[in-house]
Structure formats: C-alpha cells, structure tokens
N, C-alpha and C positions, 0 to 999 in steps of 0.2 A: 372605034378606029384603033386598027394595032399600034401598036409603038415598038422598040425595041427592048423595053423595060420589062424584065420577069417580075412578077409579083408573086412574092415566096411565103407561102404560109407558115407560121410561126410554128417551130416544132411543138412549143405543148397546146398548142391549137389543137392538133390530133393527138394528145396525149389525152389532153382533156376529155373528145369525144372517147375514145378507145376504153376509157375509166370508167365514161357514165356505162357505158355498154355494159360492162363487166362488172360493175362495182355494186358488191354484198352490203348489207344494214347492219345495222344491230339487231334491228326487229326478226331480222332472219334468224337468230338464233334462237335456238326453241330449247330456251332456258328452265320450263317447267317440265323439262324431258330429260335433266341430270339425274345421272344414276348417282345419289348419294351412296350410298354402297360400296362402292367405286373407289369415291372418291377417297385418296391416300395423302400424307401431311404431306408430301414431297411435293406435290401437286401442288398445295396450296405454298408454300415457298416459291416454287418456280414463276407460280401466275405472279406471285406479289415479287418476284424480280424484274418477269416481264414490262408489268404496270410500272414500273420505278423507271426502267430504259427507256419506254417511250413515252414518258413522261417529259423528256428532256425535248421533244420535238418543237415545243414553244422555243426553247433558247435556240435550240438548233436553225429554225428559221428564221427567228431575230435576229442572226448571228449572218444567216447567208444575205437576205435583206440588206442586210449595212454591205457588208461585203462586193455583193453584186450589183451595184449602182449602175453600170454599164452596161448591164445587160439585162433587158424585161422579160425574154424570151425563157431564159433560166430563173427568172424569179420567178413568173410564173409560173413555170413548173414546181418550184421548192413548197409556192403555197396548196399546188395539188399534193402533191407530196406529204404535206404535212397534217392535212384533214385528213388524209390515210391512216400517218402514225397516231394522232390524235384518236383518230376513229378505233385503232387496234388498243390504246391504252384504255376506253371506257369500255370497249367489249371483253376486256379483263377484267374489269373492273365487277363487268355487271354479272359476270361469273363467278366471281372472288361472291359478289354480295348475295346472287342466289344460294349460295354453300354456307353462311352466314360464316362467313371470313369478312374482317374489314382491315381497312389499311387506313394510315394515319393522313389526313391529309397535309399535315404541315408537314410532313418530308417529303412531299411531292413539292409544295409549295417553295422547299428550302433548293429544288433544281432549275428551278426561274430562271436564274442571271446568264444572262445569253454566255457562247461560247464567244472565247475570242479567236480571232481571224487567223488565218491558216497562214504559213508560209508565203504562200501567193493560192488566189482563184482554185489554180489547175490543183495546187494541192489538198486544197478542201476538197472538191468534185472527188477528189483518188480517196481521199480520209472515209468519205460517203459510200464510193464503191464496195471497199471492204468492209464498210461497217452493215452494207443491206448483204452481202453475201455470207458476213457470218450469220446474222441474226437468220436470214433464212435458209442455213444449213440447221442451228441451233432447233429452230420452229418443225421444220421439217422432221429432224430426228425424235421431236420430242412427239409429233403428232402422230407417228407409229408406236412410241414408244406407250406412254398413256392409255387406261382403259377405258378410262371415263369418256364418253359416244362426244358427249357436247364440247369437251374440251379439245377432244382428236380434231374434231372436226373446225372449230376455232385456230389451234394451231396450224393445221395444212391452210385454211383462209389465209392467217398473215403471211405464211411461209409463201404464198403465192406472189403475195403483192410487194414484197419484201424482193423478191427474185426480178417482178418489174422495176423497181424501181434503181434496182443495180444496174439494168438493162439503161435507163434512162441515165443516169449519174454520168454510168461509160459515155454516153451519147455525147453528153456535153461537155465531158472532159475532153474527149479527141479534137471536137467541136473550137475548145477552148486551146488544147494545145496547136493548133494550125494555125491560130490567130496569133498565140503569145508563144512560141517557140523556145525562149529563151527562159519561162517555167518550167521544163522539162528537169531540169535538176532537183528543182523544188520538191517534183511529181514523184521521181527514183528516190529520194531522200526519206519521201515518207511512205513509202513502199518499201524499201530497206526494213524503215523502223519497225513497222508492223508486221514484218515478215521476218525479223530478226532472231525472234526466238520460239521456243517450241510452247508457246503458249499461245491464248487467246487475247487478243490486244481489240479496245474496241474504244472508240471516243468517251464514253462517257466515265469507263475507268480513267484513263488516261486525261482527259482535262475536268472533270469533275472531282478527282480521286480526293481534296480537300475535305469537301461535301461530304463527299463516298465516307471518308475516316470518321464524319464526324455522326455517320448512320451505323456507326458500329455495333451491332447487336442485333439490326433490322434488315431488312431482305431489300438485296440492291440487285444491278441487271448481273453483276459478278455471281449471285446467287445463283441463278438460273443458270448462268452458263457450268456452274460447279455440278449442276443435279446432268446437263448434259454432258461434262466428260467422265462421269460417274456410272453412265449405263450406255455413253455409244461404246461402239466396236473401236480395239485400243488405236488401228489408225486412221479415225474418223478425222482429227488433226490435223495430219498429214494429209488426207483427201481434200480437207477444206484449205488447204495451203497452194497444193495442186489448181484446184480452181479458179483461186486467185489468181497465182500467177497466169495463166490460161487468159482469164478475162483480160489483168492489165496487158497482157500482152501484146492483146488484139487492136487495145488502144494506144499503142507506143509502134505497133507493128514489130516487134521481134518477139523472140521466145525465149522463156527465163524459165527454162525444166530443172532447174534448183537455185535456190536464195541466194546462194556464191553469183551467180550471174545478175543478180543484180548490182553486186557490188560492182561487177567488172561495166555495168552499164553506167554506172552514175559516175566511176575512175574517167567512163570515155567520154560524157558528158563537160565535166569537171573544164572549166574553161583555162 
C-alpha cells in the first residue's frame, strides 16, 4: 500500500556498497615482487611518516563517534572511513616489514588519545576535507614520484581512497551545513586557519603536535610531507591550495580564487 512517506536510504548505505565494489586487500599486494634495489632511505622515512598519520584514525574516529551523537548516517560512514585508513596504515606497515624496516610500536600506541571536538560538527567534516585532499595530493605525487613498482602502486591505491573519501566528508558537511546554518562561521574560521599560510597544515600536526614534539628524532606524518615538498614541482602548494578552495567552495556554494576571499567570507558571515 503507498503512503505518502519517502523512504530515504542512508547515504553510507551506498557508500558502503560503492567500497565493497572497489575496495583493494592487503593480500593484493604482491609484496614478494619489491624491488629491493630500488628501494632508497627516503622511502623508508616517508612510509614510516605515512604509517604514524594514519595511525591516528582510531583517535580520529573515537573522536567523531562522541561528536556525532546525532547523527548514525555520518557515523556510519566515519566507521567505513576508518577501516580504510586503518587498512592504508598496515599496508604500510606490511611494506616497511617486507624491506626489514620496523617501526616502533609504542609511538604508534602514544597517538591513541582521541582528538578533541572541533569548533562545532560542520567544522570537523571541513578539518576532514582538507586533511583527505592533502594526504591524497601528497600520495598521489609521491606515487609517480617513487621507483620502487610495489610502493608506486600502494601509494596511487591510498591516494585513490583518500580523494573518495574528501568526496564523502564534502557530502556531509553541506549535508550538515543546511541543517545547522548557523555553523557556517565555524566552517570559514577553520578554513581561514588552514589556508592561512603558505604551508601544509594537517590535524594531526596541529592537535597532536604535543605528541608530535615529544617523537622528536622519529618519523611523523610531518616527515613525509617534508620528503613531498622536497621533490614536488615548486607550486605543487599552491595547486593543492587551489583545490581546496575549489572543493570548499562547492560546499559553501561561492568561490574563493584566493585566501583573502576567505577572510572577506567569514567578515560577512560574522554576526
């Protein structure tokens, strides 16, 4: 019998399918086909910065969990989400261990303590966006750049799922700001922040950096991103600043073709 009642399927309902569809192993990598040879120390620093950044995806989803009490549809998705990064941090792992590189586990262990809560919602979701679209600029450049076959090809895997999952974050941020409107400053505020200077800004510097100081001498995600502004092209920066903007744009609906315009969006915000 019809009703008048739409019956809406949950967005990570199809996100979920969409993943199983697409979604690579570990076992898929065919780790006794490393060209040791190849392989250079830069590499091995970079993986073991890798392995340290997404290592933080436990706290990061403990973190949204609390956060999103309100919403199952986005928790759900954070926990597909998070078997991802999860799953990118042991396929590093299990790379690092075939090169007989190891890594220590208690400074993995010491990035446990969840993240604490964002400004509001909408500004986590934005914190998230830009933190999947550096990591998969970073992934991306570094998996042309690398000679070694099994890491190339490791690197373009995350940098893929890493590109989805910014795809997803936007979703739910728009999602969320239509509902909570009055986050929108929140949203510009920390978009400002991370777009403020001519560097790489990524959560896990910026609220772990504690942590981070007290891993001094060991290879953290700052690592990695150092070996990537080290051999991209000099305005790789700036291209990955570009896109940003680009992206949040789509989800605020204006266009912010330079950082000043942000400022000018959150002045007009500004109650």
């Amino acid at each position: 019998m019809a009703t008048s009642d739409t019956i809406e399927n949950a967005h990570s309902f199809d996100v979920f399918q969409h993943y199983e569809r697409l979604q690579w192993k570990l076992v898929d990598l065919p780790l006794d086909e490393i060209r040791r040879d190849l392989v250079q120390p830069e590499y091995i620093a970079l993986v073991k910065g890798a392995v340290m950044g997404e290592a933080t995806s436990i706290a990061a989803v403990h973190g949204f969990l609390n956060e999103f009490t309100d919403d199952y549809d986005c928790s759900a998705f954070v926990n597909i989400w998070g078997y991802q990064e999860l799953q990118h941090h042991y396929a590093f792992r299990a790379w690092l261990q075939a090169v007989d590189a190891q890594i220590d586990q208690r400074r993995i262990e010491a990035l446990r303590e969840p993240y604490v809560p964002g400004t509001t919602p909408s500004a986590t979701l934005i914190t998230n966006v830009i933190s999947e679209m550096t990591v998969n600029t970073v992934y991306r450049t570094m998996s042309e750049w690398v000679r070694e076959p099994v890491l190339a090809d490791l690197m373009l895997r995350a940098s893929r799922d890493e590109a989805g999952h910014a795809r997803e974050f936007m979703y739910f941020a728009k999602r969320r700001l239509e509902r909570n409107p009055h986050e929108l400053v929140s949203v510009l505020e920390t978009f400002h922040f991370y777009m403020s200077n001519n560097r790489i800004k990524h959560p896990v510097g910026e609220f772990k950096h504690r942590l981070l100081e007290d891993l001094q001498g060991h290879e953290t995600i700052d690592t990695a991103f150092e070996v990537f502004l080290r051999v991209s092209e000099p305005d790789t920066l700036e291209q990955l600043q570009v896109k940003i903007r680009k992206a949040l744009g789509s989800v605020l609906g204006r266009e912010f073709n330079r950082n000043s315009d942000i400022r000018q969006a959150l002045v007009e915000a500004m109650p």
